[in-house]
C-alpha angles and dihedrals in degrees: 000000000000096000088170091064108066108091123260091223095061126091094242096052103047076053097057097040095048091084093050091068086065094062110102112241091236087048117128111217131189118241124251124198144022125011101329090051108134089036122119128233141186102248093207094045098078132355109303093253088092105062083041085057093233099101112139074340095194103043084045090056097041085048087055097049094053099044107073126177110298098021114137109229136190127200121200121188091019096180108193088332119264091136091044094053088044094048085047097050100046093044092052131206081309091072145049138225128205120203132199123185114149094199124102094214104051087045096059084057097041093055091047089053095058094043100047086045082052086227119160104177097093142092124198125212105195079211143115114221127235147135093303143349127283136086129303133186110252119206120216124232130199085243104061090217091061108059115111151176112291133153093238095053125136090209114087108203147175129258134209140183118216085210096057083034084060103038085055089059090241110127123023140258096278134220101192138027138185116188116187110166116145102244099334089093100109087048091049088056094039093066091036092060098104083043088052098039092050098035104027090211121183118256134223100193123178107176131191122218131031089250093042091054098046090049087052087046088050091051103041093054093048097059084042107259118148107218126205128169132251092225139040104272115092115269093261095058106041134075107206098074136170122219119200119178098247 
């Protein structure tokens, strides 16, 4: 059941949110719903729709129905790691997940997530990701999903490039990739495209920006990717795409 999308402005869901408030930030709570249900998750670490299972419930479910045991996944812009979890579970102790998030902060929880879910099968880059390696300024955000690479930024973090990771033989050929990272998205394609021009893996791509989608759109069909979105609005005006290799 898709808990996350009844609306907060409704009675019932001011009602079904009041007991949430209870659970104690530090609380460890079973999940759910969906692939990941048995799993345990930090209440206080994300909104409370993923341990519900009903965290960007149809992504989520589009996500579970493409990665398949013994995929190889990245995820870029891992947050405090439901997808991560998701992706690890699906491709089984077969596959492998790598996993990027450049904020202290989400890290602490990502790594608690794969520890307390026992899983093995994932490898952290404390990283952004971006056109080649080096360092960026990462500004912080009141929601800890929503800081981002700026040039104004008080975070000094580290980059890196899929396409250099690759060439050094430290992460593997993907399947399957979901990039999330608030406005660095082109950048993030920009240094993949000898990884997408040699593997062809399908892409879950939310952008950020009109420019910045159109620039991710450019780029995606040049190297011949078709695009569709994940919702009902048409591709150019969206901002949840997927990307499959014509």
């Amino acid at each position: 059941m898709n808990f996350s999308g009844i609306s907060r402005q409704s009675l019932i869901g001011q009602l079904l949110r009041l007991p949430l408030a209870l659970i104690p930030p530090s609380a460890r709570v079973p999940i759910l719903q969906g692939a990941l249900r048995g799993r345990w998750w930090i209440a206080g670490s994300s909104n409370h729709g993923c341990w519900l299972g009903s965290y960007e419930f149809d992504k989520q479910q589009r996500l579970s129905a493409h990665v398949q045991p013994g995929m190889v996944v990245y995820d870029i812009g891992a947050h405090v790691g439901f997808y991560t979890l998701l992706a690890a579970q699906l491709v089984g102790p077969g596959g492998h997940v790598f996993s990027f998030e450049p904020l202290p902060r989400n890290l602490t929880y990502l790594r608690q997530h794969i520890d307390l879910n026992h899983f093995g099968n994932v490898t952290v880059f404390e990283a952004a990701v971006g056109q080649t390696a080096g360092a960026g300024q990462f500004s912080v955000h009141a929601a800890s999903s929503m800081g981002s690479l700026t040039a104004d930024g008080t975070l000094t973090v580290p980059i890196v490039s899929l396409d250099e990771l690759s060439a050094q033989g430290r992460i593997l050929p993907p399947q399957i990739l979901k990039i999330d990272v608030e406005g660095a998205e082109a950048d993030v394609l920009r240094g993949a495209q000898t990884l997408l021009r040699t593997h062809h893996p399908t892409i879950f791509l939310a952008t950020h920006g009109a420019d910045v989608h159109r620039q991710c759109l450019t780029l995606l069909r040049e190297l011949g990717y078709t695009v569709e979105a994940l919702d009902d609005r048409p591709v150019e005006a969206t901002d949840e795409v997927l990307a499959r290799y014509a």
